[in-house]
N, CA, C and O atoms as a Tripos MOL2 file, in Angstrom:
@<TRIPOS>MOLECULE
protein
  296   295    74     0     0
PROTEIN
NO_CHARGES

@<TRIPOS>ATOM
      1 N         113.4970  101.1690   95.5860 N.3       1 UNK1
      2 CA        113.3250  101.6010   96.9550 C.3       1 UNK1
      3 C         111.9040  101.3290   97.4530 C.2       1 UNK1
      4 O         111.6990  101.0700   98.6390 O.2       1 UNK1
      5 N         110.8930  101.3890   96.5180 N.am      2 UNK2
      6 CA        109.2640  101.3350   96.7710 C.3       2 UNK2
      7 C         109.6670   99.7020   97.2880 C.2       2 UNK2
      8 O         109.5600   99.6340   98.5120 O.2       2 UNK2
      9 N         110.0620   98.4970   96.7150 N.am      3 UNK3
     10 CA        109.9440   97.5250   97.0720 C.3       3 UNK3
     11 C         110.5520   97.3940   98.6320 C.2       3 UNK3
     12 O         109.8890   96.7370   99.4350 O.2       3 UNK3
     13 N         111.5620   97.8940   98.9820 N.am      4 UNK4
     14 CA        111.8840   97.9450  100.5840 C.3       4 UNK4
     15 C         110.9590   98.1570  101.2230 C.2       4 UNK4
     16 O         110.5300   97.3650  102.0630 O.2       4 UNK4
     17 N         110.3140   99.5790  100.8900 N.am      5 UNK5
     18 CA        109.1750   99.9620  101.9650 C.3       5 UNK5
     19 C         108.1190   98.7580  101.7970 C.2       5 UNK5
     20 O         107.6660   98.1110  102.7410 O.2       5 UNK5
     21 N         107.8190   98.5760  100.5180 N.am      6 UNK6
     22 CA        106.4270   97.2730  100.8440 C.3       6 UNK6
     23 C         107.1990   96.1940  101.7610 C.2       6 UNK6
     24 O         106.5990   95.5410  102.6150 O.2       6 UNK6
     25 N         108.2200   96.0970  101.5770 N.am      7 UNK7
     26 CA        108.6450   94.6590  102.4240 C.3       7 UNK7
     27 C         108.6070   94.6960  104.0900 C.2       7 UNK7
     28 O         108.4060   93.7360  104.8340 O.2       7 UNK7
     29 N         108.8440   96.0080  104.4390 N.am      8 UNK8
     30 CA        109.1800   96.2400  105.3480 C.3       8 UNK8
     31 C         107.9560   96.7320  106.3320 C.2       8 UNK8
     32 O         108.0780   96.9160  107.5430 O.2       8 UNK8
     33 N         106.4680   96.9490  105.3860 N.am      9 UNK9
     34 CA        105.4270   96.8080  106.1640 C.3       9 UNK9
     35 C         105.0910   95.6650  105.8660 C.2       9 UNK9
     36 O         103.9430   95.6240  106.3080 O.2       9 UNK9
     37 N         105.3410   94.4850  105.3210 N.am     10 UNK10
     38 CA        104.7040   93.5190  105.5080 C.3      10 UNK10
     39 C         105.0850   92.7080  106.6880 C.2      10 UNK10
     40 O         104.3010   91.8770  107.1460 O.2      10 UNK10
     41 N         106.1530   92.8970  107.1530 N.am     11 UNK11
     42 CA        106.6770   92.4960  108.3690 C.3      11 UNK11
     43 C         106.3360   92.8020  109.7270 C.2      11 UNK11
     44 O         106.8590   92.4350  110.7790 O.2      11 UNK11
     45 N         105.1130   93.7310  109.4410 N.am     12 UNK12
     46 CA        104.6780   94.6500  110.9040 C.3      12 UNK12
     47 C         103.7840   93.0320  111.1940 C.2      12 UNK12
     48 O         103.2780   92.1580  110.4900 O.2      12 UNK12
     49 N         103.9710   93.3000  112.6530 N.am     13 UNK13
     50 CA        103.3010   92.3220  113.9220 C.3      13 UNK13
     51 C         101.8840   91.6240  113.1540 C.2      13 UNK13
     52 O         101.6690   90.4210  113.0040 O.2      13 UNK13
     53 N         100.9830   92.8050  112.7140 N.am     14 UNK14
     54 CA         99.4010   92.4360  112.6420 C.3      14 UNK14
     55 C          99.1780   92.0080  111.0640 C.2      14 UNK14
     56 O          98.0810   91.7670  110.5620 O.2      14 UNK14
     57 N         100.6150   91.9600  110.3020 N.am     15 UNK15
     58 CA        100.0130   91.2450  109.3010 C.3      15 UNK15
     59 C         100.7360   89.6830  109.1140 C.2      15 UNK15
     60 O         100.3220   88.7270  108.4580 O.2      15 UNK15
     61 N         102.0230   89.8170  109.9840 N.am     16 UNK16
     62 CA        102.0820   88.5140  110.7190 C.3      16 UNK16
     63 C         101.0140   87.8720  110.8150 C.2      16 UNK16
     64 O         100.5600   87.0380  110.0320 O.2      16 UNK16
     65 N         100.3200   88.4950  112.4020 N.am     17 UNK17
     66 CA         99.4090   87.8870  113.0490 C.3      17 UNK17
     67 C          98.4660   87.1760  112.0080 C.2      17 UNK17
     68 O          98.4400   85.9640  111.7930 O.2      17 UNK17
     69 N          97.6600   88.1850  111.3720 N.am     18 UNK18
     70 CA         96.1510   87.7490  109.8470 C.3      18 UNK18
     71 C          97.4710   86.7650  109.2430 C.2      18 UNK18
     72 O          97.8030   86.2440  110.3070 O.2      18 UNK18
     73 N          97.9910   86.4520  108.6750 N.am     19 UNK19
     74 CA         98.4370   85.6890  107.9810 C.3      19 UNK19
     75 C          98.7560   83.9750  108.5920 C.2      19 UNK19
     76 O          98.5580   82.9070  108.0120 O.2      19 UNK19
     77 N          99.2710   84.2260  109.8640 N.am     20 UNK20
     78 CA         98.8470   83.3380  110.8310 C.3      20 UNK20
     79 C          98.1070   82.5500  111.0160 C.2      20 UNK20
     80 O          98.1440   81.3510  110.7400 O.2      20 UNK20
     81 N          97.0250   83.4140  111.7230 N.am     21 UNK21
     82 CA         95.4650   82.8270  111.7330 C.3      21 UNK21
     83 C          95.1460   82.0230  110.3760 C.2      21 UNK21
     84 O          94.7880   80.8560  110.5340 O.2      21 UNK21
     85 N          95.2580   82.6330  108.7320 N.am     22 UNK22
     86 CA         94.7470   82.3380  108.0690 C.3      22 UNK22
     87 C          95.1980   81.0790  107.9060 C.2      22 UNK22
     88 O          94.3740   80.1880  107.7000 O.2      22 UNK22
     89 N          96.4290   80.8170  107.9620 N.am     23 UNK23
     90 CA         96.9860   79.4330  107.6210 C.3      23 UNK23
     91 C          96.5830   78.4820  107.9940 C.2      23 UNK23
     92 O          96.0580   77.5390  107.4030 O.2      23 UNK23
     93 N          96.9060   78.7470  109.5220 N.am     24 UNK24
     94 CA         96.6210   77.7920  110.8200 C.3      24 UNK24
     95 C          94.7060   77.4900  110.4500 C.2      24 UNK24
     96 O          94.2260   76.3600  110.5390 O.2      24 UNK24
     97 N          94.1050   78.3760  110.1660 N.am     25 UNK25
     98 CA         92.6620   77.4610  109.9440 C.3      25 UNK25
     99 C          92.2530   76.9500  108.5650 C.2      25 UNK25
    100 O          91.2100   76.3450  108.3170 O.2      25 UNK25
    101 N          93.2520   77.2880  107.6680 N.am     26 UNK26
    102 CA         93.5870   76.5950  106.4890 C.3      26 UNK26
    103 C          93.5170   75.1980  106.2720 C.2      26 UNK26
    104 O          92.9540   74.3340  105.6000 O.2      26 UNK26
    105 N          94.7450   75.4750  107.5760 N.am     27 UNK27
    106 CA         95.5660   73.7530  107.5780 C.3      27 UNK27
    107 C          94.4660   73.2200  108.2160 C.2      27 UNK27
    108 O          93.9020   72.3210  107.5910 O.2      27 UNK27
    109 N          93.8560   73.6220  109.6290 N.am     28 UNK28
    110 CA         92.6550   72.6950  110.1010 C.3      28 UNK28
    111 C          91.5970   72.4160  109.2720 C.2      28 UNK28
    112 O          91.4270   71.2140  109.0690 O.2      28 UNK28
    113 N          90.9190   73.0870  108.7930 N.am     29 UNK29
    114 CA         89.6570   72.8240  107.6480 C.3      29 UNK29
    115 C          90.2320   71.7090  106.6450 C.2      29 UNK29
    116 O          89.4880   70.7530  106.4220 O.2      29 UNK29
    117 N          91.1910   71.7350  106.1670 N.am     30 UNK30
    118 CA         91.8680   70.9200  105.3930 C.3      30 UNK30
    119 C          92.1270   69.6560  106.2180 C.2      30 UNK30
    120 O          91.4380   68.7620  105.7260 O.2      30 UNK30
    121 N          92.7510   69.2520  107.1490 N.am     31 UNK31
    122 CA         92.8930   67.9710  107.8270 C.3      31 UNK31
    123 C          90.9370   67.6340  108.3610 C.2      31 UNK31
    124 O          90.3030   66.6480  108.7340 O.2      31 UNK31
    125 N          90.6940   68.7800  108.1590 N.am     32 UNK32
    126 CA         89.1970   67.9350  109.3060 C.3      32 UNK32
    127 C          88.8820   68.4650  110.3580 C.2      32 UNK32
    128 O          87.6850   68.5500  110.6300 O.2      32 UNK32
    129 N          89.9460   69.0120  111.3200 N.am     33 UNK33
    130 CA         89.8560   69.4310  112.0740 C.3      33 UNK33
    131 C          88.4500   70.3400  113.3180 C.2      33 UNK33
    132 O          88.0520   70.2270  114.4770 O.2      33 UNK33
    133 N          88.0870   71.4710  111.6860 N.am     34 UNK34
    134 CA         87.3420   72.3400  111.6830 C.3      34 UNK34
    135 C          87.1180   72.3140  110.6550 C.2      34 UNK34
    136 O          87.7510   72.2060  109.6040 O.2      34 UNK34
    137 N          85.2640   72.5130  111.2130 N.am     35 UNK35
    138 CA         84.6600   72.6790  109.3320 C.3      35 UNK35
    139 C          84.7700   73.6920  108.5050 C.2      35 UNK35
    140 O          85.2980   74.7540  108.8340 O.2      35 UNK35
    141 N          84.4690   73.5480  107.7950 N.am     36 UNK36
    142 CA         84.7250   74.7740  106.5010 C.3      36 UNK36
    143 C          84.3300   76.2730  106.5100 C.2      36 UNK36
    144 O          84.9090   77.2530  106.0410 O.2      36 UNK36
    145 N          82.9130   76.1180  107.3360 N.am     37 UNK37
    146 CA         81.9940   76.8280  107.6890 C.3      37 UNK37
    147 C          82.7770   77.8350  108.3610 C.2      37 UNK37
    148 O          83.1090   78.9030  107.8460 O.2      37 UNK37
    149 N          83.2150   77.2530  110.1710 N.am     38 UNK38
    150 CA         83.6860   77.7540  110.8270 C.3      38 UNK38
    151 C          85.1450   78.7910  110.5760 C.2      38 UNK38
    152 O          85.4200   79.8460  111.1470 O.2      38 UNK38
    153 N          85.8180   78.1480  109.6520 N.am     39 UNK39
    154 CA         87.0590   78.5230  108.6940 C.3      39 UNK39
    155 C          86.7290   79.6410  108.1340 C.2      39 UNK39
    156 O          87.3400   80.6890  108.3430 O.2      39 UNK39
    157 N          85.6790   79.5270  107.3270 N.am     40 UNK40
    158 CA         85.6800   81.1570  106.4520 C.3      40 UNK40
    159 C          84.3870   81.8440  107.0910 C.2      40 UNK40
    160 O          83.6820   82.5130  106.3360 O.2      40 UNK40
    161 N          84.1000   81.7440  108.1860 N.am     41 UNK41
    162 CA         83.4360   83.0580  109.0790 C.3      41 UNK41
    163 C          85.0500   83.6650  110.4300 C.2      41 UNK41
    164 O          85.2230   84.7750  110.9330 O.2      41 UNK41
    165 N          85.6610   82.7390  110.5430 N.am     42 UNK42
    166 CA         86.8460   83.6970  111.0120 C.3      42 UNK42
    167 C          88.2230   84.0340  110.5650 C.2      42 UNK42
    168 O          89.1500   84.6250  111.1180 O.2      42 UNK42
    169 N          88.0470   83.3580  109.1370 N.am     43 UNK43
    170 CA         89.1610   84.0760  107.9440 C.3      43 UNK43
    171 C          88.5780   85.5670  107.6260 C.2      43 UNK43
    172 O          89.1640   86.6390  107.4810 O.2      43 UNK43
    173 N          87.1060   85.1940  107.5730 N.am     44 UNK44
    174 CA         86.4210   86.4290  107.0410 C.3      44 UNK44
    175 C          86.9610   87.7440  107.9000 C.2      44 UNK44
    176 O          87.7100   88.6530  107.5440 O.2      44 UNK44
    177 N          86.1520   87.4450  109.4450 N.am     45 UNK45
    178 CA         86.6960   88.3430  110.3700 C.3      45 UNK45
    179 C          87.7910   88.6800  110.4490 C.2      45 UNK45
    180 O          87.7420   89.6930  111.1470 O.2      45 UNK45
    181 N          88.9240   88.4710  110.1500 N.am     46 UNK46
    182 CA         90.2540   88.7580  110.9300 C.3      46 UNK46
    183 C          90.8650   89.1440  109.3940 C.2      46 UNK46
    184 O          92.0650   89.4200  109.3920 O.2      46 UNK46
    185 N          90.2140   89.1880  108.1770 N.am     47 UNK47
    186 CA         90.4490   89.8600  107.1930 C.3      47 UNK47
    187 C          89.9710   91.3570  106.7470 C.2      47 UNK47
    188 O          90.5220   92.1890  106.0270 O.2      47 UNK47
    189 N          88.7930   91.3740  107.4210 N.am     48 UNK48
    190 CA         87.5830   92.7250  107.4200 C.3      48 UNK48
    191 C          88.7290   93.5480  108.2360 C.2      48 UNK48
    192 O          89.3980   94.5100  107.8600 O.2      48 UNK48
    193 N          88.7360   92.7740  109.6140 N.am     49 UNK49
    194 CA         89.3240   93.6280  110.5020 C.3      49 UNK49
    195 C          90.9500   94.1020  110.0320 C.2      49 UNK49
    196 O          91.4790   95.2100  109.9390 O.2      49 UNK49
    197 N          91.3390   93.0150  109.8440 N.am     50 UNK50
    198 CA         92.6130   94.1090  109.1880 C.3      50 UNK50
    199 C          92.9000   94.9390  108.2190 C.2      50 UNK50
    200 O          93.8150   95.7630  108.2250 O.2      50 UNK50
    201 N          92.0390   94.7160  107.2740 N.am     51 UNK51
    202 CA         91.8830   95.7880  105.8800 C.3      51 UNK51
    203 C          91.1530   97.2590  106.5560 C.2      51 UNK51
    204 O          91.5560   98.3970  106.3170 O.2      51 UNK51
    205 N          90.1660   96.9540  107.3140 N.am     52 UNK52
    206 CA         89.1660   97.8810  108.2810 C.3      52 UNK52
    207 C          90.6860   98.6500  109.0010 C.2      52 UNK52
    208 O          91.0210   99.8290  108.8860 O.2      52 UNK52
    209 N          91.2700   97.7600  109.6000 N.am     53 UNK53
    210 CA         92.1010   99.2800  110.2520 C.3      53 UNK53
    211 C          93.1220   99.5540  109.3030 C.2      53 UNK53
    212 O          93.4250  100.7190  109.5600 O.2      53 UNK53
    213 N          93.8910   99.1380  108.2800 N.am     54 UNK54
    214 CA         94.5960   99.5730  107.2720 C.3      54 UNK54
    215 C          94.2860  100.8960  106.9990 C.2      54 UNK54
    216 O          95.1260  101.7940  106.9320 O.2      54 UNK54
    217 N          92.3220  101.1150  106.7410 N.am     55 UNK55
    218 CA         92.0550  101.9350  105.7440 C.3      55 UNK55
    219 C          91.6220  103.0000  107.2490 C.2      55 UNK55
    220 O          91.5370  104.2180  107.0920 O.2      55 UNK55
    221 N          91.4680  102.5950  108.1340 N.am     56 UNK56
    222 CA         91.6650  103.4930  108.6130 C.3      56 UNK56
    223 C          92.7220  104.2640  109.1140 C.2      56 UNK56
    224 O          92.7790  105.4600  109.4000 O.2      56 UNK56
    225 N          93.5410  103.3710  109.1690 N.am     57 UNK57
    226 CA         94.7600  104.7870  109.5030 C.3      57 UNK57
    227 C          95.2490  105.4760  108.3160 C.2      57 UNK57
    228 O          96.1040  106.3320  108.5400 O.2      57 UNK57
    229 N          94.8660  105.2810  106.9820 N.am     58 UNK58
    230 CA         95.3420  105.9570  106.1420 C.3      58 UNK58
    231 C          93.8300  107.1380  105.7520 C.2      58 UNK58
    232 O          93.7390  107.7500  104.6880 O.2      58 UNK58
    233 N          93.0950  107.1960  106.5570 N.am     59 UNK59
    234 CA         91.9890  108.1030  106.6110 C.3      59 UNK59
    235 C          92.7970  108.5950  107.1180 C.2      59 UNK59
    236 O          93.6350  109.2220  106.4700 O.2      59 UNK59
    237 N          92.8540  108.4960  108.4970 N.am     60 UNK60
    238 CA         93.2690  109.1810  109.9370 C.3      60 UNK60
    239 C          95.1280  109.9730  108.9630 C.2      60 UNK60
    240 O          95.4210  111.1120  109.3270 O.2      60 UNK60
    241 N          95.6350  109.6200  108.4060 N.am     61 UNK61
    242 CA         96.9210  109.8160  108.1140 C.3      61 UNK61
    243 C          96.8360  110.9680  107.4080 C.2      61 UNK61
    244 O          97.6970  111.8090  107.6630 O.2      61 UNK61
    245 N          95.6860  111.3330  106.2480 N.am     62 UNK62
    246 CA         95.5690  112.2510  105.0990 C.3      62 UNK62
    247 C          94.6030  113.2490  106.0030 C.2      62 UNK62
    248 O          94.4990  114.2980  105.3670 O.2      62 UNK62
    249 N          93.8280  113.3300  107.2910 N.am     63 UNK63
    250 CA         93.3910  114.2490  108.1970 C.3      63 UNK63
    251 C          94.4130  114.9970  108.8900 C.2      63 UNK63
    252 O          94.0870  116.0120  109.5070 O.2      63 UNK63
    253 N          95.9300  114.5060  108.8500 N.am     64 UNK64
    254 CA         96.5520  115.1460  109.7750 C.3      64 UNK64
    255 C          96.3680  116.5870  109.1510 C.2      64 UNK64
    256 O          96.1500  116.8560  107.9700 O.2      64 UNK64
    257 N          96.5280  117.5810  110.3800 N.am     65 UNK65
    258 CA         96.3800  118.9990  110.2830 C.3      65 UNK65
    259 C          97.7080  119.9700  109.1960 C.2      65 UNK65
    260 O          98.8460  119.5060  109.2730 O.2      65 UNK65
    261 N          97.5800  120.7950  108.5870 N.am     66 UNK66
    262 CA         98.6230  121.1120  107.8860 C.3      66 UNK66
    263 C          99.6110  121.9550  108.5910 C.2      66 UNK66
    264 O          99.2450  122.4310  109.6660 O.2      66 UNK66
    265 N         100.6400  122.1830  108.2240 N.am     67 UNK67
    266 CA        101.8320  123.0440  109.3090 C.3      67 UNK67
    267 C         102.0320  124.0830  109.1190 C.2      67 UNK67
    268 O         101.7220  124.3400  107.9560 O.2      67 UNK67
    269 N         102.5300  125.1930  109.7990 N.am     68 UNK68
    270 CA        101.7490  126.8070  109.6570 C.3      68 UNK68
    271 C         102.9110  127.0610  108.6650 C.2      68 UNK68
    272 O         103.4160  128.1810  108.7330 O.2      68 UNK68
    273 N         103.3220  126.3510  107.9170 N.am     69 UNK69
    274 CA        104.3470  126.8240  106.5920 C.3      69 UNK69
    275 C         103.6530  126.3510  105.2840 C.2      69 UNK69
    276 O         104.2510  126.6960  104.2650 O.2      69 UNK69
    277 N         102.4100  125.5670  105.0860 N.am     70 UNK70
    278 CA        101.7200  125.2260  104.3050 C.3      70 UNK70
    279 C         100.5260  126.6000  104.5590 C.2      70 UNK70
    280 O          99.9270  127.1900  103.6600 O.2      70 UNK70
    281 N         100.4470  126.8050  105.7200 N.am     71 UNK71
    282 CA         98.9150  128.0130  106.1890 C.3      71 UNK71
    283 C          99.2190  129.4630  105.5820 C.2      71 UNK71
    284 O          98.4680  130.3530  105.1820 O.2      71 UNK71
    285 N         100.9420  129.3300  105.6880 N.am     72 UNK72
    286 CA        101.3250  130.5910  105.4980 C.3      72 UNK72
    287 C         101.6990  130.8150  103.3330 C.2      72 UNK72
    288 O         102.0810  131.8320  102.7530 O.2      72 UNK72
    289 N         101.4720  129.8450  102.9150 N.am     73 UNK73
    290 CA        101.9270  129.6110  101.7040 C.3      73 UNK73
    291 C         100.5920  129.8330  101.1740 C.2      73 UNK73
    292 O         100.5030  130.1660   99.9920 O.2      73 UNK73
    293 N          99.6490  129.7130  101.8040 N.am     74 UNK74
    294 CA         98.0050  129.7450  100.6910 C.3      74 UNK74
    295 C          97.4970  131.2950  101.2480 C.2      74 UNK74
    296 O          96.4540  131.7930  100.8230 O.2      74 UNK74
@<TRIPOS>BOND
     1     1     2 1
     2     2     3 1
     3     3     4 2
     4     3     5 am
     5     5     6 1
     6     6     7 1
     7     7     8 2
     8     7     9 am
     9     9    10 1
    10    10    11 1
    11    11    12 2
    12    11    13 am
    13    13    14 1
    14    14    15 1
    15    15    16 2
    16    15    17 am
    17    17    18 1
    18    18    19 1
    19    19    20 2
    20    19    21 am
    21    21    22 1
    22    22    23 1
    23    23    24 2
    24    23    25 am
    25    25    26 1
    26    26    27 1
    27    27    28 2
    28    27    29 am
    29    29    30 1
    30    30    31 1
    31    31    32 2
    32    31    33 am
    33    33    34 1
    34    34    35 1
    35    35    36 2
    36    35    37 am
    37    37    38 1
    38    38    39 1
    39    39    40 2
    40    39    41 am
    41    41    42 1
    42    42    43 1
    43    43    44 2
    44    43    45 am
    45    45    46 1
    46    46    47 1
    47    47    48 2
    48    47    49 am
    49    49    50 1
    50    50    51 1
    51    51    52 2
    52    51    53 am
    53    53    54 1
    54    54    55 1
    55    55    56 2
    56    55    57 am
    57    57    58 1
    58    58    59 1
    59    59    60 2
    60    59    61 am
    61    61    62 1
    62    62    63 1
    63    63    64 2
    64    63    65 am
    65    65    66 1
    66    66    67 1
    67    67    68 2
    68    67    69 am
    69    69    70 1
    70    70    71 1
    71    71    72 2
    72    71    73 am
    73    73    74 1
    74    74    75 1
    75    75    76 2
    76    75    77 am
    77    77    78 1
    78    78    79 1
    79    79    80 2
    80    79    81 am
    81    81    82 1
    82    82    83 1
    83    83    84 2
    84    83    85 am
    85    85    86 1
    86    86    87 1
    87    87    88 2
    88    87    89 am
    89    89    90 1
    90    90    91 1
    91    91    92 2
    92    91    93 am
    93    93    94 1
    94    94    95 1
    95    95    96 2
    96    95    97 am
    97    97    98 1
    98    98    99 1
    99    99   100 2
   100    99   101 am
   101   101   102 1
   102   102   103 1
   103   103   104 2
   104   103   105 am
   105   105   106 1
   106   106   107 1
   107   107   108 2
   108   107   109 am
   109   109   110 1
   110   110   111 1
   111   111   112 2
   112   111   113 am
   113   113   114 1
   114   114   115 1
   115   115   116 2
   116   115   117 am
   117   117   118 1
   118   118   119 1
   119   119   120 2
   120   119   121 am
   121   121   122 1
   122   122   123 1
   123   123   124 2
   124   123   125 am
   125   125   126 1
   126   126   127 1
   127   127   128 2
   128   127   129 am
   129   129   130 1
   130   130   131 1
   131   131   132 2
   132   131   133 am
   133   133   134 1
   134   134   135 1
   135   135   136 2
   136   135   137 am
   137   137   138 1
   138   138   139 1
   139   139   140 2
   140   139   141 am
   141   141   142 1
   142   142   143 1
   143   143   144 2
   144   143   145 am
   145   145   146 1
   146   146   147 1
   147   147   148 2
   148   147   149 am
   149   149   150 1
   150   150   151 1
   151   151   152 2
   152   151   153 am
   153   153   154 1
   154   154   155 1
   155   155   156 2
   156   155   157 am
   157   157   158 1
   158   158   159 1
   159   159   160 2
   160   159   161 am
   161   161   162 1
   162   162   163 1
   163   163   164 2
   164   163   165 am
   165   165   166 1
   166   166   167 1
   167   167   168 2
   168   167   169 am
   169   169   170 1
   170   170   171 1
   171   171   172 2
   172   171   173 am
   173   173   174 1
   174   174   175 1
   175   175   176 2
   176   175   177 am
   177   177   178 1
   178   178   179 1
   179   179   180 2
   180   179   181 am
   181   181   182 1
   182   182   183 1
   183   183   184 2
   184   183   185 am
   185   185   186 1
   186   186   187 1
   187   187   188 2
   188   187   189 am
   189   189   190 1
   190   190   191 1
   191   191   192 2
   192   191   193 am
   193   193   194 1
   194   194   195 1
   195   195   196 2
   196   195   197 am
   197   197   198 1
   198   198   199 1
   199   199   200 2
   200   199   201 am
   201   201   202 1
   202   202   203 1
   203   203   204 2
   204   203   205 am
   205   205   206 1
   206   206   207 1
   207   207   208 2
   208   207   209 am
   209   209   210 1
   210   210   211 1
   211   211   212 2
   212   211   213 am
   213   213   214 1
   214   214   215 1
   215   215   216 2
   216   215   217 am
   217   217   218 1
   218   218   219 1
   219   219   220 2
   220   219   221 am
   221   221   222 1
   222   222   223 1
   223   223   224 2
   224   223   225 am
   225   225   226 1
   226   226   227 1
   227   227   228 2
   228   227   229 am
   229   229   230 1
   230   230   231 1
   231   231   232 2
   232   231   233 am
   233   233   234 1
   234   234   235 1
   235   235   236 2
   236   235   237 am
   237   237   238 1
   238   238   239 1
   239   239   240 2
   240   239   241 am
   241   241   242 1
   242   242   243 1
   243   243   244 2
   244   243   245 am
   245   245   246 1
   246   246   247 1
   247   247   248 2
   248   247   249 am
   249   249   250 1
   250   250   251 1
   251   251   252 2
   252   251   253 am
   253   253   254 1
   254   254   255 1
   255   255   256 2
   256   255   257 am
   257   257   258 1
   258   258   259 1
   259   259   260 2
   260   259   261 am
   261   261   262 1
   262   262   263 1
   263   263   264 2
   264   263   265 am
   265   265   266 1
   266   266   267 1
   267   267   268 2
   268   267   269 am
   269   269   270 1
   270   270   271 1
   271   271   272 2
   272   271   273 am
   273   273   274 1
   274   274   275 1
   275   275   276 2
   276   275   277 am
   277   277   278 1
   278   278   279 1
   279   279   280 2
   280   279   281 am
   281   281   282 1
   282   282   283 1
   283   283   284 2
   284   283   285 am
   285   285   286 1
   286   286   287 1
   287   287   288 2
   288   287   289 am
   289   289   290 1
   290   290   291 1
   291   291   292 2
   292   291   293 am
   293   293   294 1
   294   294   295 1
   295   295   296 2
@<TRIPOS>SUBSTRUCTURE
     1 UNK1         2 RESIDUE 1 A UNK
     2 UNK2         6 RESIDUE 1 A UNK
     3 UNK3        10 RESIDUE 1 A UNK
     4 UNK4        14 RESIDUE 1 A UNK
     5 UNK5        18 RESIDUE 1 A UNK
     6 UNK6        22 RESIDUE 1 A UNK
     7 UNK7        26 RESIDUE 1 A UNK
     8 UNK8        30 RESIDUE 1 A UNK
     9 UNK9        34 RESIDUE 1 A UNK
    10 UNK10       38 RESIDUE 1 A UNK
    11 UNK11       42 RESIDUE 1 A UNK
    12 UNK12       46 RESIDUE 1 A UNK
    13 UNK13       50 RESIDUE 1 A UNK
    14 UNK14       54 RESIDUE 1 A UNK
    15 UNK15       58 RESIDUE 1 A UNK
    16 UNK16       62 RESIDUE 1 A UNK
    17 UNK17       66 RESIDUE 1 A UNK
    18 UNK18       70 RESIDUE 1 A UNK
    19 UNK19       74 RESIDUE 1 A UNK
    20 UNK20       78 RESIDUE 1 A UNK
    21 UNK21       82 RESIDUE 1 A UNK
    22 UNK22       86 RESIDUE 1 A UNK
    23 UNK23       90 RESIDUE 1 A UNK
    24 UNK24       94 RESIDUE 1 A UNK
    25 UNK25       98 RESIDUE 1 A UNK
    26 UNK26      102 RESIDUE 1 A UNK
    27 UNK27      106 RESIDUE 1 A UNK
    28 UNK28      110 RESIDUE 1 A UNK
    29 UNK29      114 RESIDUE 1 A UNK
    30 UNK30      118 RESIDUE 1 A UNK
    31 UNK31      122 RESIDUE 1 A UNK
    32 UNK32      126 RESIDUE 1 A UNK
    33 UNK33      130 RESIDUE 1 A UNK
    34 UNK34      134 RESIDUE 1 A UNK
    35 UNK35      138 RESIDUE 1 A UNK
    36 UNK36      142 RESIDUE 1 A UNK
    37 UNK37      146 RESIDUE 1 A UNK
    38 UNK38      150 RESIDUE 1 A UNK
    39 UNK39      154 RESIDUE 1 A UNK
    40 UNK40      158 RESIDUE 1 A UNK
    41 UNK41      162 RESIDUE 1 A UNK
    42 UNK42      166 RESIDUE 1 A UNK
    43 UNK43      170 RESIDUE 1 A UNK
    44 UNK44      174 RESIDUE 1 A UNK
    45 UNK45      178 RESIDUE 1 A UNK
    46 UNK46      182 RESIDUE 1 A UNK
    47 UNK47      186 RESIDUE 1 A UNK
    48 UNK48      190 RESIDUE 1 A UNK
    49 UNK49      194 RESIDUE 1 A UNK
    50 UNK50      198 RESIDUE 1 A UNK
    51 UNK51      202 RESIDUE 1 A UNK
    52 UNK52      206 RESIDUE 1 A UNK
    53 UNK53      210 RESIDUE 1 A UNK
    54 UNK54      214 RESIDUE 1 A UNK
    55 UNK55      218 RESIDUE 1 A UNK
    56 UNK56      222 RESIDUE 1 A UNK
    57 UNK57      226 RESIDUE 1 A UNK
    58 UNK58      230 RESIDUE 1 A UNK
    59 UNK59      234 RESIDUE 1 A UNK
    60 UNK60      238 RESIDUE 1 A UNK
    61 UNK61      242 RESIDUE 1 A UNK
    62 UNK62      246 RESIDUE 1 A UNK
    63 UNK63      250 RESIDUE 1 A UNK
    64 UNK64      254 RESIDUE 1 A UNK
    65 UNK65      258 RESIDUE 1 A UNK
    66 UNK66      262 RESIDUE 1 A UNK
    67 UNK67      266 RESIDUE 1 A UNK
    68 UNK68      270 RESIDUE 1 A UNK
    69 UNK69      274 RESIDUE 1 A UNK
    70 UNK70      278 RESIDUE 1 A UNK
    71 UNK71      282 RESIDUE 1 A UNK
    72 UNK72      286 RESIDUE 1 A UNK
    73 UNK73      290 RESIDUE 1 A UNK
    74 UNK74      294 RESIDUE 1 A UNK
């Protein structure tokens, strides 16, 4: 069942998207297109940034407030 759920966030929009990007300037750096340089300063970015909000919503996720049946149990 764990493997459904991984599959099934890997399919969300924004890791589409990073995976995307990464290819697509893959493939250009590789033909010539774009230099190498340029390639891994915005692989870099658009990797920071998606790991960056990953970890933040799983901050933001373990802050949620507890429910007055957990308040009432301690």
């Amino acid at each position: 069942m764990n493997i459904l759920k991984n599959c099934a966030n890997l399919v969300k929009v924004k890791t589409i998207v990073t995976l995307i990007v990464i290819v697509v300037f893959a493939v250009l750096a590789l033909r010539g297109d774009v230099s190498p340089d340029n390639v891994m300063i915005i692989v870099t970015s658009v990797i920071a940034f998606y790991f960056g909000t990953q970890h933040e919503k799983k901050i933001a996720e373990s802050a949620e407030p507890t429910t007055d049946t957990e308040t009432q149990e301690q």
